[in-house]
Every structure is written in C-alpha cells, then in structure tokens.
C-alpha positions in Angstrom: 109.4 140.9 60.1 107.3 139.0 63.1 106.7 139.8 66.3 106.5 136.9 68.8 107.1 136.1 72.5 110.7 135.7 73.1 112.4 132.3 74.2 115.2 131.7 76.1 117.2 130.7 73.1 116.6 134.4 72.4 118.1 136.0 75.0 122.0 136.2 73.8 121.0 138.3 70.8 118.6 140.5 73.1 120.7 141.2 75.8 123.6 142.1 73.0 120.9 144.5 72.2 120.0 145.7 75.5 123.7 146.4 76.0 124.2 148.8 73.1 121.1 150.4 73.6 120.8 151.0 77.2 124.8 151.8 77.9 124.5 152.9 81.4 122.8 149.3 82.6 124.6 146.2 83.6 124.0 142.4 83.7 121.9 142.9 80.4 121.6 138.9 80.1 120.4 138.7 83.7 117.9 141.3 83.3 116.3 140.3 80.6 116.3 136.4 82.0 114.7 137.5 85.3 111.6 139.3 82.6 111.5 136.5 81.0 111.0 134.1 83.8 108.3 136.3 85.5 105.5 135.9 82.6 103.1 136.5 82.6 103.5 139.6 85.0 106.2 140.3 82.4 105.5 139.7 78.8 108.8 139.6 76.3 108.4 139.8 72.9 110.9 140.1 70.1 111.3 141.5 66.7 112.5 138.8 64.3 113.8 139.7 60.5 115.2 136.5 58.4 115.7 135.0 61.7 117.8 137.4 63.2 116.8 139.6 66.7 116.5 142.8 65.6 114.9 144.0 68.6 112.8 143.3 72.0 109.9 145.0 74.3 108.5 144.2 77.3 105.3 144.7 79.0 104.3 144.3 82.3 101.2 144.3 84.4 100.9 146.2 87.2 100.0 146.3 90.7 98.5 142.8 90.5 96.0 140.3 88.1 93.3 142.9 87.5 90.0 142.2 85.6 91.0 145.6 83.7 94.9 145.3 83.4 97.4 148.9 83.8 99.9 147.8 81.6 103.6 148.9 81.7 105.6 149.4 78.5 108.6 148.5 80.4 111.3 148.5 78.0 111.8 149.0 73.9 115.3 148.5 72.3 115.9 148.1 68.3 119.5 146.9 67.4 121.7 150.1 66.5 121.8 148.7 62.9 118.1 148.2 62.7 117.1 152.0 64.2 114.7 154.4 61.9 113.0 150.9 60.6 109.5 151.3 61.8 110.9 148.3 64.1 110.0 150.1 67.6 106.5 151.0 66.2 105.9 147.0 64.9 107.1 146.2 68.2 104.6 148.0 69.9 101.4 147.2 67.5 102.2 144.2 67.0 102.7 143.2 70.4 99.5 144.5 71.6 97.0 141.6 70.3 99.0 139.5 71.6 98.8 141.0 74.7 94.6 141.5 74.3 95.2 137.4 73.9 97.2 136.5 77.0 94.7 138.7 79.2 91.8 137.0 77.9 92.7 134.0 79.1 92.3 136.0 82.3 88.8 137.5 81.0 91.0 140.6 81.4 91.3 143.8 78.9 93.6 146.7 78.8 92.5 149.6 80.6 95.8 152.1 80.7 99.3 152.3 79.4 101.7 153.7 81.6 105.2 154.6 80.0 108.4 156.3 82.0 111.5 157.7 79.3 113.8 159.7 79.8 112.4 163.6 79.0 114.7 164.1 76.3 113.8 160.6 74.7 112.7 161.4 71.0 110.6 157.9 71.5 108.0 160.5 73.1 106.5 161.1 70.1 106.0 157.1 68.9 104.8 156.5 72.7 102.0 159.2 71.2 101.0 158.5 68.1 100.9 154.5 69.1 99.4 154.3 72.0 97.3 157.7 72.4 99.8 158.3 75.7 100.4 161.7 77.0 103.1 163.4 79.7 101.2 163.2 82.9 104.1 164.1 85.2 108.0 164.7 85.0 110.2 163.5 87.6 113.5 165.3 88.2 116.6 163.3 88.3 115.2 160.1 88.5 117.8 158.0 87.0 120.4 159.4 84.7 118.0 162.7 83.7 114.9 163.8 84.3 112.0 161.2 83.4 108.3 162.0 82.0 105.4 159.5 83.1 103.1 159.3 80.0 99.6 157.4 79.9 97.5 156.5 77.8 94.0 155.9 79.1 90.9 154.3 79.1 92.2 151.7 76.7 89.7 148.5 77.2 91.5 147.2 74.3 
C-alpha cells in the first residue's frame, strides 16, 4: 500500500468513499474538490493498494501559516471493504512526513494535533496510540452526537 497526495483524477473513487462512510454528508465530490483545491491549507492524501483508492485523510493547518503549525486531522475514511486493515493507521503515519516535508518548505514544524470525532467514535483509541492525542473537551450535540476535541501536543515533529 502507498500513501501519497491525492490528484484530482482521485477524487471519484474518494468521494464514493466519503459517501459510504460519512452517510449523513452530501455533495461528497464537491467537498472533497473544494480540500483539494485549498492546499496547502488543506493537505489530501490517499491510500492506494494495486492501484485502487482504498482510502483518504486530510489535514489542515490552522488559524493561519505559522512558524510552528496546529494541524487539523480533518477527515479519515477507509473504504467499507478495506476497514480493520491497519489502512486508517498507515494513513495517518504515513501521511505525517509528508506533512514534516510540505511545512519545511515553510521552515515550519508541527507543534499540535487537534482532532474532533464523534464521542462514541471507536477511532478514539487509533487518534491515541498514533498521535499521543488526548480528550481535552466534549461538546454536546454538536453535529449528529455529542463530539470530543482531542490534542495531541507539543509535537515539533
């Protein structure tokens, strides 16, 4: 499997992802187009296996260009048939020096990463043991449930 930045030619088979994972969104095509167009304050990357999408994350950086970057883990999806694949985790570990690579064209680092999920989200746990983050704060009825805020900090990855 490789992780690399997605393309637009990518974007059918992610947003057919997007839609079965994320069944109470719309426009999934249009979504993920607007991501993809706003890098590199968004950066898309995509899980390929025998060149086939399997699945997609996105990252963005917050509240501006910053010497040390707050990063957003914005959104994670693994095709339905791919689940349970260590897929979500090679997303995320894989897309990281990537990430350190883009930012130091900047001469920026990572110094947090901020994840929202829902609070019943069993994806808590690989937020955790990947990325060091922790609940911070749990908003009530944010979207369709309640939503934890989970960081992980002081990074300077």
């Amino acid at each position: 499997m490789k992780v690399r930045l997605m393309t637009q030619s990518d974007l059918s088979a992610a947003a057919d992802i997007h839609r079965l994972t994320f069944i109470r969104q719309e426009q999934s095509l249009q979504w993920l187009q607007c991501n993809l167009n706003a890098f590199p304050r968004f950066l898309c990357f995509v899980a390929e296996d025998k060149k086939c999408i399997v699945g997609y994350i996105i990252w963005s950086q917050k509240s501006g260009f910053r010497p040390k970057a707050i990063l957003e883990l914005e959104q994670l999806a693994v095709s339905p048939n791919h689940r349970n694949k260590g897929i979500g985790r090679a997303l995320i570990t894989h897309s990281l020096p990537l990430i350190k690579t883009q930012l130091a064209l900047n001469n920026a680092t990572i110094k947090h990463i901020l994840v929202t999920t829902r609070a019943d989200n069993f994806a808590q746990s690989l937020y955790q043991s990947t990325l060091g983050a922790e609940i911070e704060a749990t908003i009530s009825n944010l979207y369709s449930s309640d939503e934890v805020l989970m960081i992980a900090r002081d990074l300077d990855l």
